[in-house]
C-alpha positions as a printed NumPy array, in Angstrom:
array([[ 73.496,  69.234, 107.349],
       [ 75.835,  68.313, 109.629],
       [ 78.924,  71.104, 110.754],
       [ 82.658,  69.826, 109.994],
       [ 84.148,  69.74 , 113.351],
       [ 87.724,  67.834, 112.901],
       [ 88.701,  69.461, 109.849],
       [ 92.079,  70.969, 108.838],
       [ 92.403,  73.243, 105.921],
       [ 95.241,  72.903, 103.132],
       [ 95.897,  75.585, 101.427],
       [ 98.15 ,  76.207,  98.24 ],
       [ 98.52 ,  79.821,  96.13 ],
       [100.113,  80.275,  92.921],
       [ 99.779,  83.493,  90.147],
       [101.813,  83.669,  87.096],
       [102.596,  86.78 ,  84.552],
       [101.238,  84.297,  82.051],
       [102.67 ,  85.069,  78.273],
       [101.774,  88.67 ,  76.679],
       [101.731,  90.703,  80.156],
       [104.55 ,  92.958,  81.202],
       [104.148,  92.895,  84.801],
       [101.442,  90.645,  87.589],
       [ 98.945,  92.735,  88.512],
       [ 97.399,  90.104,  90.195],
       [ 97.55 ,  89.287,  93.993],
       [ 96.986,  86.157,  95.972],
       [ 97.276,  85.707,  99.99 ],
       [ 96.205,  83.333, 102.448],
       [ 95.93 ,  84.68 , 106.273],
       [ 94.749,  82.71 , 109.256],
       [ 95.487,  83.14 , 113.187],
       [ 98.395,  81.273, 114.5  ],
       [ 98.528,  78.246, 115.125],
       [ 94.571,  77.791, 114.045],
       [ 94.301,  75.454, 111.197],
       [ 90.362,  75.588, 111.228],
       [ 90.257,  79.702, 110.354],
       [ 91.224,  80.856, 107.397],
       [ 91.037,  83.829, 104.54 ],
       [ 91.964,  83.078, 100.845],
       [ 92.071,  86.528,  98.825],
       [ 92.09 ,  86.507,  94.743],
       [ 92.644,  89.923,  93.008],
       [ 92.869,  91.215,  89.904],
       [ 94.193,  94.695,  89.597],
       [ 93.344,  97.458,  86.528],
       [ 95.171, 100.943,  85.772],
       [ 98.103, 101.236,  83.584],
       [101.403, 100.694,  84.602],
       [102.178,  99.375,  87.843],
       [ 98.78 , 101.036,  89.197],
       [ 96.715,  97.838,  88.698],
       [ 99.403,  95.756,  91.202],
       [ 99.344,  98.705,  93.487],
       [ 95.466,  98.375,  94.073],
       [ 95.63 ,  94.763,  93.977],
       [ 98.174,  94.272,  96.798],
       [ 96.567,  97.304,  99.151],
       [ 93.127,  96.241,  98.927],
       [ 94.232,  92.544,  99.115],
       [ 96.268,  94.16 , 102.547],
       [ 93.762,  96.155, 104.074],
       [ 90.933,  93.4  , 103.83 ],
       [ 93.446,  90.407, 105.326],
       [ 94.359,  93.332, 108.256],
       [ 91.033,  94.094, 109.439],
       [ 89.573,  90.373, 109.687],
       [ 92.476,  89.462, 111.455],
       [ 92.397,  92.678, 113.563],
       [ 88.65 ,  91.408, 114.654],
       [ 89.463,  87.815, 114.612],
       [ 87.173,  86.76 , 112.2  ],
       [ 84.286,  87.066, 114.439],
       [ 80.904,  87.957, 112.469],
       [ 82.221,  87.172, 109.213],
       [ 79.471,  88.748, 106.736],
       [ 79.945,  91.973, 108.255],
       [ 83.499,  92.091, 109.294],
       [ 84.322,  91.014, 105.702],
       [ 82.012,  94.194, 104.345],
       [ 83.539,  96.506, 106.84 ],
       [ 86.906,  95.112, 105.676],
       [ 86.463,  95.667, 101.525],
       [ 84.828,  99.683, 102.557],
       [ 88.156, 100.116, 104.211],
       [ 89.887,  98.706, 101.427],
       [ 88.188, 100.98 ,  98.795],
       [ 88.518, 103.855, 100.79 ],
       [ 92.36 , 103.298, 101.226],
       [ 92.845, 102.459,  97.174],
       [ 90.591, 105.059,  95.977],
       [ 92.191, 107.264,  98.209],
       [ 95.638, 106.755,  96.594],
       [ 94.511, 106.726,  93.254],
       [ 93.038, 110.627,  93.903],
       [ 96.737, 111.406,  95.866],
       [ 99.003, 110.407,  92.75 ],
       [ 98.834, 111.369,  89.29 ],
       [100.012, 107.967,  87.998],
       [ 97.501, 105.826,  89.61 ],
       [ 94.669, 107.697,  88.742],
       [ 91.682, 105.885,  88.006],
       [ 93.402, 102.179,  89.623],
       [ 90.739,  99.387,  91.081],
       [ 90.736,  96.086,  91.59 ],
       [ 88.374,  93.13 ,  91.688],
       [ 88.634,  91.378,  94.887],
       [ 87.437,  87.894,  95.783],
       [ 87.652,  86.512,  99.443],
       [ 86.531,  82.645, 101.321],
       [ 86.375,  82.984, 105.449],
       [ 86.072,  79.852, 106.684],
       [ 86.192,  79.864, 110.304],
       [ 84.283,  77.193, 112.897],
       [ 83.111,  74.609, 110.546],
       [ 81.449,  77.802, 108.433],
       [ 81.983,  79.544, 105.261],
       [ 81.648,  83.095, 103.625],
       [ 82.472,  85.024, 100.833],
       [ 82.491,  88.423,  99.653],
       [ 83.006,  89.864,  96.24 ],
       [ 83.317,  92.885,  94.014],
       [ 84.602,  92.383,  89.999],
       [ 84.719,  89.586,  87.791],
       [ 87.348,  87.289,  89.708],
       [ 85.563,  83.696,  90.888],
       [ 85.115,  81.085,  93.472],
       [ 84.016,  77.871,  92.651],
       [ 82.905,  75.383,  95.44 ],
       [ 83.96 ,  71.43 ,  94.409],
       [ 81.367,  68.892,  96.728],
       [ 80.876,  65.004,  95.483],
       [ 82.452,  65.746,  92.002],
       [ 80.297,  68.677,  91.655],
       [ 81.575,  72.56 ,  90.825],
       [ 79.476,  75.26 ,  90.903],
       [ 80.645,  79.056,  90.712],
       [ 78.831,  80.871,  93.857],
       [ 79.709,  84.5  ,  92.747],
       [ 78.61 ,  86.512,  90.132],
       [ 80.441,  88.245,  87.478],
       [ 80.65 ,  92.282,  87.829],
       [ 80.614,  92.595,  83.857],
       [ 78.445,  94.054,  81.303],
       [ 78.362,  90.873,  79.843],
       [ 76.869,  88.845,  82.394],
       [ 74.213,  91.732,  83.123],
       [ 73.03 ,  90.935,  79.524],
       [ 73.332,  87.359,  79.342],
       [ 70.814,  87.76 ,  82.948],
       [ 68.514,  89.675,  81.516],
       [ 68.513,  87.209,  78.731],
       [ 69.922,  89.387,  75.997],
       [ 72.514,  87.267,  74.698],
       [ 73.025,  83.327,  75.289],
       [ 75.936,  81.873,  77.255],
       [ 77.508,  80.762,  74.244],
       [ 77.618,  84.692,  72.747],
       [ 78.899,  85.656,  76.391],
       [ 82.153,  83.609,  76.026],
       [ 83.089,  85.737,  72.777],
       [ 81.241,  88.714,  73.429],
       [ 83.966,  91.979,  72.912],
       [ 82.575,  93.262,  75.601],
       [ 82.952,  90.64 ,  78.34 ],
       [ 85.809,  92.438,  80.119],
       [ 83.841,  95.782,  80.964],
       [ 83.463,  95.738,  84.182],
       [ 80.307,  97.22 ,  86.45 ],
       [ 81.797,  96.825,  90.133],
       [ 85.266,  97.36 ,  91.165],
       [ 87.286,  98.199,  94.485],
       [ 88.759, 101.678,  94.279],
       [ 87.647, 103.212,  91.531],
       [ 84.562, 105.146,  93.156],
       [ 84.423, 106.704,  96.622],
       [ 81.43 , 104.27 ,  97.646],
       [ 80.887, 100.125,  96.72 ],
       [ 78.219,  97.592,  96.529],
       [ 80.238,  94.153,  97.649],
       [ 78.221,  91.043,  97.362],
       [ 78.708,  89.234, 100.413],
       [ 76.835,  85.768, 101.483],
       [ 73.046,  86.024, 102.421],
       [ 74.149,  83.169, 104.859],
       [ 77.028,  81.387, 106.299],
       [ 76.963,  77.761, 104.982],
       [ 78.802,  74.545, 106.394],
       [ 81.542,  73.244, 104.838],
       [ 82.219,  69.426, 104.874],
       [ 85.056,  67.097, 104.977],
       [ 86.216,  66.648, 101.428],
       [ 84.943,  69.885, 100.08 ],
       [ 87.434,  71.747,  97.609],
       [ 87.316,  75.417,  96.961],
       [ 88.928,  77.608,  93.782],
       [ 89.447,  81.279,  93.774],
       [ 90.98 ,  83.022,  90.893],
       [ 91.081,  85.382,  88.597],
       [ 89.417,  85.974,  84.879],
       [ 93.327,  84.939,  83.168],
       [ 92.003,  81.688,  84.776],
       [ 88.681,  80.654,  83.578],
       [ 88.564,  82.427,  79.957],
       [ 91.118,  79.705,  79.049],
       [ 89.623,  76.767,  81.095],
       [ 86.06 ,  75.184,  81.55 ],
       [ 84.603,  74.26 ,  84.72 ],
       [ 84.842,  70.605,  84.125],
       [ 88.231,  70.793,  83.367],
       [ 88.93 ,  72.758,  86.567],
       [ 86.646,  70.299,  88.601],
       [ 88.682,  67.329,  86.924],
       [ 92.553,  68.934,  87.962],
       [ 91.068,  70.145,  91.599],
       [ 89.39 ,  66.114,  92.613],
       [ 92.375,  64.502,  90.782],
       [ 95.262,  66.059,  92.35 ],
       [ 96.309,  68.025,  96.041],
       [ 96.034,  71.655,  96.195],
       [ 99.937,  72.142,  95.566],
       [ 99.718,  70.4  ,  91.981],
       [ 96.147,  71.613,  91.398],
       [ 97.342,  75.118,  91.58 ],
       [100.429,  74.06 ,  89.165],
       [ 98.083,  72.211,  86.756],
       [ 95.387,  74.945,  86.575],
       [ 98.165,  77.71 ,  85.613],
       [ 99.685,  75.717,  83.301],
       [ 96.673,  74.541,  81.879],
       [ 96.271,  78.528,  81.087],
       [ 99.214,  78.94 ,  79.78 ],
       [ 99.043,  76.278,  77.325],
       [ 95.872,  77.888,  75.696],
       [ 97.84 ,  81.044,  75.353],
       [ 98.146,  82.579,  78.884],
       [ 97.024,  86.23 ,  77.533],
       [ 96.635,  87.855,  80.751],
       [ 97.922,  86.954,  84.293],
       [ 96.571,  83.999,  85.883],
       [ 95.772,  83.636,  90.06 ],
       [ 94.498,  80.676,  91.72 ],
       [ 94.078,  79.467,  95.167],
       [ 92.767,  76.181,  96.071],
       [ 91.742,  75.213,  99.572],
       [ 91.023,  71.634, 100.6  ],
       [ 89.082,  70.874, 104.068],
       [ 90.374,  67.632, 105.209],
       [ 90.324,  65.367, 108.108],
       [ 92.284,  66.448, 110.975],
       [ 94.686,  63.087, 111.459]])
């Protein structure tokens, strides 16, 4: 498969309080070397912790991560990105152990490197990114959740997962534990001209099905994809805060 070489990447963020929440403790960023619009790092997450804590450990680890790949340039993504969420959980779980009312804060954390024509992820927690190619969508991380271990190990069927009362429990997470397993790519893989990508958090996809995110993300630009998919949230009920990011690699004319 051939590399993209004349590509451009367009980028658009969006995260909403949605309807019963208090506060956003959800964080979104986009960082990329000036002036390079072939290099880029789209962060999704979702923070956890009572009051205020989750948003702390959100934006920190979101922070940290975005800090050190830009500190090393991108270079050797798979293990720059690693190196980058160990820092991370070393600086929230730090925090959380230095002040009584962020005890026990994490985070899930979702990130897409694309740099020279080449893609990577790493992941930790039950946020998502979905990969759109030729009208297709399929979700390339796995969910950190009790849930998902069962429905693996075939103890429950897809449909029980959706309704399961268990699906939120988590069994990864940045910050809460002094060491971390992130799932990072086994390989780098080639993007191509036309390919879409979607990370975002859990207030996104318990409300929406993949074919209804692949139909908003071909039909529409990243801007009003971003707008549609929150919405789209909110009008099934919006229960918990909702995070997207949708990047578009596009030719460079």
């Amino acid at each position: 498969m051939a590399i993209a070489e004349d590509y451009v990447i367009s980028v658009a963020l969006a995260s909403d309080i949605g309807c019963h929440r208090q506060n956003n403790e959800d964080t979104v960023k986009f960082f990329s070397l000036s002036g390079n619009v072939q290099t880029g790092l789209a962060i999704v997450a979702d923070g956890m912790g009572g009051h205020k804590a989750g948003e702390v450990a959100s934006q920190e680890a979101v922070d940290v991560i975005g800090e050190w790949c830009l500190a090393h340039h991108f270079a050797d993504p798979q293990q720059t990105l690693v190196n980058a969420y160990l820092a991370a959980n070393q600086r929230v779980y730090r925090h959380s152990s230095d002040h009584h009312d962020c005890r026990g804060m994490g985070t899930t954390v979702t990130a897409l490197l694309i740099a020279n024509g080449m893609g990577c992820y790493a992941h930790v927690g039950d946020s998502r990114l979905y990969s759109i190619r030729d009208r297709h969508i399929t979700q390339m991380t796995q969910d950190h959740t009790l849930v998902a271990q069962m429905l693996e190990y075939g103890m429950i069927t897809a449909e029980q997962a959706k309704v399961h009362p268990q699906k939120n429990i988590l069994t990864n997470a940045l910050g809460t534990n002094p060491d971390i397993l992130v799932d990072v790519s086994d390989i780098l893989f080639p993007i191509q001209i036309g390919d879409s990508y979607l990370l975002c958090s859990d207030g996104l996809f318990e409300k929406i099905t993949d074919d209804e995110i692949l139909h908003i993300i071909v039909n529409n630009s990243p801007e009003e994809a971003c707008t549609a998919l929150v919405d789209a949230a909110i009008d099934r009920g919006g229960n918990d805060n909702i995070s997207v990011i949708v990047l578009a690699v596009q030719n460079n004319y």
